[in-house]
C-alpha angles and dihedrals in degrees: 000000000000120000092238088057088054110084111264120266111238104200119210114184116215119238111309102014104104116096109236113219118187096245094218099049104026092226119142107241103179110078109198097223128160094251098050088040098051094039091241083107139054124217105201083193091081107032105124126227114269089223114103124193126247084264080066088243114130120262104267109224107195106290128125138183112237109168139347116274115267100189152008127238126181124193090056096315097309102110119054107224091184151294129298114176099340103104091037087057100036084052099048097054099060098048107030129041091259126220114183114184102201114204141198101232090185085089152039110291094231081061097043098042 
């Protein structure tokens, strides 16, 4: 059986697992270090702003999510501790027609959908 006869795969990361890009520079701004990862450190990067609109939804700063998260570093990003969706989705991609929504977690999912 071909890949392209088998149903779509639809990939949905878990909390914490998109990478945040700065939408006017295209630089990533969310390191997947041990720490962050693991909640024992604070990235001031990706703190969001504690304003909220008229419409109640928290104020946005200029992060996006582009992609789910293939792998973790730790020592600013120069040692790979492991993967994290990186061979699913490498997988994936060779043998299914692959579609990855990407979210921002940072916030409530009826503002980032």
């Amino acid at each position: 059986m071909s890949a392209k006869s088998l149903p779509p795969v639809v990939f949905i990361h878990g909390w914490k697992a998109s990478v945040l890009v700065d939408k006017k520079t295209g630089k990533d701004e969310f390191s997947y270090t041990l720490g962050v990862v693991t909640g024992m450190a604070k990235d001031p990067k990706i703190e969001l702003p504690m304003e909220w609109d008229s419409d109640g939804n928290q104020v946005k700063d200029n992060l996006i999510a582009t992609e789910a998260c293939h792998s973790a570093t730790c020592m600013c990003g120069v040692v790979k501790l492991g993967d994290i969706y990186g061979p699913v989705l490498d997988h994936l991609e060779k043998t299914r027609d692959l579609n990855v929504f990407a979210y921002d977690w940072r916030f409530c999912l009826d503002e980032t959908a």
